[in-house]
N, C-alpha and C positions, 0 to 999 in steps of 0.2 A: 753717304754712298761714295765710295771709290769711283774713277773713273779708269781707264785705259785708253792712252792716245793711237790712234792709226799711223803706223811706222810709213806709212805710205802716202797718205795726202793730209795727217794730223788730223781726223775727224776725231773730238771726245765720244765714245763709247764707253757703256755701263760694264764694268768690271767685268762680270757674267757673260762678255759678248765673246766670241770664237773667232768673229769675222768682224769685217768695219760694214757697218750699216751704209755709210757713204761709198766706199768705193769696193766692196768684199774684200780687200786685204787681207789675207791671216793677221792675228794680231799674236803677238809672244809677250807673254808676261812673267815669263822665268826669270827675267831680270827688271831691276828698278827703270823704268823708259828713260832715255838719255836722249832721245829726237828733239828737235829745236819745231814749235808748235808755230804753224802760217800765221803773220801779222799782217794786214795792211794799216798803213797810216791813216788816219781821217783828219780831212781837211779842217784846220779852223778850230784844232782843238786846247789851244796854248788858253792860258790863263792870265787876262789882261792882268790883273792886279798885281804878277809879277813881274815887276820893272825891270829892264837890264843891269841897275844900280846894286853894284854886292857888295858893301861894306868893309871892309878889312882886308879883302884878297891881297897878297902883295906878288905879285910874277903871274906865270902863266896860269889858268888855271881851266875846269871842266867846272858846271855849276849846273846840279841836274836841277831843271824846269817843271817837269811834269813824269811821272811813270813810278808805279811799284808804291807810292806813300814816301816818298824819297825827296822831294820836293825842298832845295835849299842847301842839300848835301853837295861839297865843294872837293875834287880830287885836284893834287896838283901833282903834272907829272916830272918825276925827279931823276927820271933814267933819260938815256939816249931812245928806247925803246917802250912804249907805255902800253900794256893788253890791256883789251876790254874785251868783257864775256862772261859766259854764263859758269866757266869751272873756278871754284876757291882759288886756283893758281893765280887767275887773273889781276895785276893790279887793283885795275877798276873793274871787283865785282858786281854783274847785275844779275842778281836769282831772280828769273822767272824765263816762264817754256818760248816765249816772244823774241827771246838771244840765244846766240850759238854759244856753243861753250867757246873756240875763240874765234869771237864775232870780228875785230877790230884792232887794230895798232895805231898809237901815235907816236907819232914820230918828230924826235927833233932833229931840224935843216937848219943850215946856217942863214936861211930864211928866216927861219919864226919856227912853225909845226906843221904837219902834214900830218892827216886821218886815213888810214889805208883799210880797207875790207877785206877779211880773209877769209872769201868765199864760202860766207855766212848765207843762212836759207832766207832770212828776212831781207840783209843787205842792209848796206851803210848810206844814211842818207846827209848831205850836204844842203842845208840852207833848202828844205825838201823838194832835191832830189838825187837820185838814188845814183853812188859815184863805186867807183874803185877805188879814186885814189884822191885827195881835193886838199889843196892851201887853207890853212883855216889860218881866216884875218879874225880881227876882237870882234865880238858881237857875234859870230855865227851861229848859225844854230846846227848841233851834231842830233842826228837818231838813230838809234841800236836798241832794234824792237822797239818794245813801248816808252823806252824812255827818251825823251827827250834833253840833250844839255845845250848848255849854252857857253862856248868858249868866249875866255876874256886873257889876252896876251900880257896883261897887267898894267 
């Protein structure tokens, strides 16, 4: 059974639906839905068994944790500018309704890297919790929507 998201507070409604059962929203489904779907994070959801220890990384890298079955998957950013988000454009693709199409930037400073939010409905969260703009040291932990990464400076 198809579903149809509420362009208005994201409630999943049954295809067939006119209105959002949660908030009456008109619902339009003349086109494929492109709204970024409400996530909250829950606490305490990491998976001990996955150590901070990654093998072979060499430089900076992003090492997603947890989200989407994705678990292990290593991006490393090679521009001065790295998107994350939910369009094919994005460097670091994440398909699912839980990310903005472009949820996030990383950036490289003659610091190290800096995560920047780009006014994503979930929002970007730091070492959880939920920033604009944040220094990522080795170890941190990034979330954009469900997934969780784990930066390693190399």
């Amino acid at each position: 059974m198809s579903h149809v998201y509420c362009p208005e507070c994201g409630f999943q409604n049954p295809e067939s639906a006119n209105y959002c059962s949660k908030c009456g929203a008109l619902l339009t489904k003349d086109e494929p839905v492109e709204t970024t779907m409400q996530f909250t994070p829950e606490e305490g959801e990491l998976d001990p068994a996955q150590g901070p220890e990654d093998a072979g990384i060499k430089g900076p890298a992003l090492v997603v944790r947890s989200g989407g079955g994705r678990a292990g998957e290593t991006f490393v950013p090679e521009a001065e500018r790295t998107t994350i988000g939910r369009s094919p454009e994005c460097e670091i693709f994440l398909d699912d309704v839980t990310v903005s199409r472009k949820h996030a930037v990383l950036v490289r400073t003659p610091e190290g890297f800096r995560v920047e939010d780009q006014g994503s409905l979930n929002g970007t969260f730091l070492n959880r919790r939920r920033i604009e703009s944040g220094e990522l040291s080795d170890g941190d932990e990034v979330q954009v929507g469900k997934y969780r990464l784990t930066f390693r400076s190399g």
